[in-house]
C-alpha positions in Angstrom: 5.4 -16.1 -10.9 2.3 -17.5 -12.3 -1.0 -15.3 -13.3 1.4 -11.9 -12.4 2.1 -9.3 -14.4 3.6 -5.9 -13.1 3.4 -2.7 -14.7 4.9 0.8 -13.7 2.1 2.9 -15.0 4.5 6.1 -13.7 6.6 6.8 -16.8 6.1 10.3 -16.1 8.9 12.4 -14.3 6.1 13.3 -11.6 7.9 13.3 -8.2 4.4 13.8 -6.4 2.8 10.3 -7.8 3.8 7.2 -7.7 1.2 4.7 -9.8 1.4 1.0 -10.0 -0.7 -1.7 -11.5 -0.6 -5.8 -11.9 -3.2 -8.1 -12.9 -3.9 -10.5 -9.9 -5.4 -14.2 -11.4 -7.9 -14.2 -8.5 -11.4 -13.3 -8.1 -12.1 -9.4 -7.4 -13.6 -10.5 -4.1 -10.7 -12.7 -3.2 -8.3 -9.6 -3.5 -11.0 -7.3 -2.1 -10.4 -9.9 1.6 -6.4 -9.2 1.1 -6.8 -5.9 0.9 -9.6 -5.1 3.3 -8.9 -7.6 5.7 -6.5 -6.1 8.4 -5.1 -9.0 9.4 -5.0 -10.1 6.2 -3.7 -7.2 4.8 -0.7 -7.2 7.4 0.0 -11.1 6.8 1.5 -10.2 3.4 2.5 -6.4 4.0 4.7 -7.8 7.0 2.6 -5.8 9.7 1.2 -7.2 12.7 -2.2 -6.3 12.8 -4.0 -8.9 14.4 -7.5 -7.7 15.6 -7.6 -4.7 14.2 -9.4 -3.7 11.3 -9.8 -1.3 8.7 -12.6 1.4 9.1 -12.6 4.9 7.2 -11.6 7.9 9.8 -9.9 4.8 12.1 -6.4 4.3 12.8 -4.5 1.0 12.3 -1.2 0.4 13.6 0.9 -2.6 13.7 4.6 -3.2 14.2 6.5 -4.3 10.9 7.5 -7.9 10.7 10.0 -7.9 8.4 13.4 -8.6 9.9 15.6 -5.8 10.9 12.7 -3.4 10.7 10.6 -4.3 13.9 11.3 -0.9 15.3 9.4 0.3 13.1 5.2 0.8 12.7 2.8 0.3 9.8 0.3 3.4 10.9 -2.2 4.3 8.6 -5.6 6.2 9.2 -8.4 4.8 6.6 -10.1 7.1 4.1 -12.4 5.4 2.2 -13.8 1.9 1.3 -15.9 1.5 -1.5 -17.0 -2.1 -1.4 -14.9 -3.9 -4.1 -13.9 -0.8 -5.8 -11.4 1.3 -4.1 -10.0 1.4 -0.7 -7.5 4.2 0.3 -5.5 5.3 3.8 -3.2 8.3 4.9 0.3 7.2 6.4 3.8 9.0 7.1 5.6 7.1 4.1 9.0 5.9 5.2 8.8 6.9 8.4 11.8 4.7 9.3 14.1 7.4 11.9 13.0 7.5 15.5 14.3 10.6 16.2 11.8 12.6 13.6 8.7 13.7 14.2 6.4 12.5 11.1 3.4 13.9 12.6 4.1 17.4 12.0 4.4 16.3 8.2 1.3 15.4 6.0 0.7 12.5 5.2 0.6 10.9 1.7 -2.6 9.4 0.6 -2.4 5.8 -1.0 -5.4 4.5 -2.9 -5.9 0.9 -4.1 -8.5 0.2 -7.0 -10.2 -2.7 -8.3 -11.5 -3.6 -11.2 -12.2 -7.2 -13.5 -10.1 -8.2 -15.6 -10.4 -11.4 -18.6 -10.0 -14.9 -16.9 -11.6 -14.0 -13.6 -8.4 -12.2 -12.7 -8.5 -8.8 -11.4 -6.2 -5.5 -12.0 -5.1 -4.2 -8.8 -3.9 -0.2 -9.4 -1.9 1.6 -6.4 -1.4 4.9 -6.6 0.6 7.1 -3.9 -0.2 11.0 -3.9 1.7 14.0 -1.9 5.0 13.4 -2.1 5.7 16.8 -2.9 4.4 18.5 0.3 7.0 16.5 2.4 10.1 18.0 3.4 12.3 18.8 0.5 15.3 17.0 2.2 13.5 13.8 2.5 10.7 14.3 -0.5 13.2 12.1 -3.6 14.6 9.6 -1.2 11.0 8.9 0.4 10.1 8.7 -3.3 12.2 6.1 -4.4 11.8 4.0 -1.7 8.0 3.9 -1.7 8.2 3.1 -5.6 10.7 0.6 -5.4 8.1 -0.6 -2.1 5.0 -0.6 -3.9 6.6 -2.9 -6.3 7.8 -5.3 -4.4 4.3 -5.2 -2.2 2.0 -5.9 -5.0 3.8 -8.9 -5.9 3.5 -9.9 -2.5 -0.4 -9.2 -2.2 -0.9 -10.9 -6.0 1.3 -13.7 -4.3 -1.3 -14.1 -1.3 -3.9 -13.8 -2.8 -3.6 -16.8 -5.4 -2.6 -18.8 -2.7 
């Protein structure tokens, strides 16, 4: 992959905080569309979310695209946008069995920040927070599969956005 980098910045043993980082070669404002976008943003998350978009204290919900997984729902609520700088939303991570109720759990809170970087490229840092107030018999395995996620998902959005 050309112009991408990716760097776990969570060498920590925190199970509450997952952080990820990758330099993006495209313009801050091209990866601030991706991101901000809903539409956009669900094009390479694999989440319908056509006309919908992202507004903080609104709810965004799409299907999942991927295949195999399109009984399940990309449902976020928006926190904050900060033009170009950081963008963060509240979700039920892996939220994946239809016979739990993730709404009587809270949510995690997943931020995205910008910032330039050499070349007209741009470092893109994720970081997921909560993971210890969710149920202890789903906290590690929610936890490993939202790091292992966030990996592969910032690929994807460095991917779309230097297309």
């Amino acid at each position: 992959m050309c112009g991408v980098t990716m760097e776990p910045t969570d060498m920590n043993t925190s199970t509450d905080r997952i952080e990820r980082s990758i330099l993006i070669s495209a313009p801050r404002a091209r990866v601030w569309r991706a991101l901000t976008n809903a539409e956009e943003f669900g094009t390479w998350f694999g989440a319908n979310l056509k006309g919908q978009t992202f507004a903080p204290g609104r709810r965004a919900r799409g299907q999942i695209t991927f295949k195999g997984y399109e009984h399940l729902f990309f449902d976020v609520v928006v926190d904050r946008i900060e033009p170009e700088d950081l963008m963060s939303y509240r979700w039920h991570p892996y939220a994946h069995d239809p016979n739990v109720d993730y709404e009587k759990e809270e949510p995690t809170l997943v931020t995205f920040s910008l910032k330039d970087a050499p070349g007209s490229a741009t470092l893109l840092t994720v970081v997921e927070t909560g993971f210890d107030r969710l149920p202890p018999e789903r906290r590690m395995e929610t936890f490993r599969m939202n790091s292992l996620g966030w990996e592969s998902q910032t690929k994807k959005l460095a991917q779309h956005a230097q297309s």
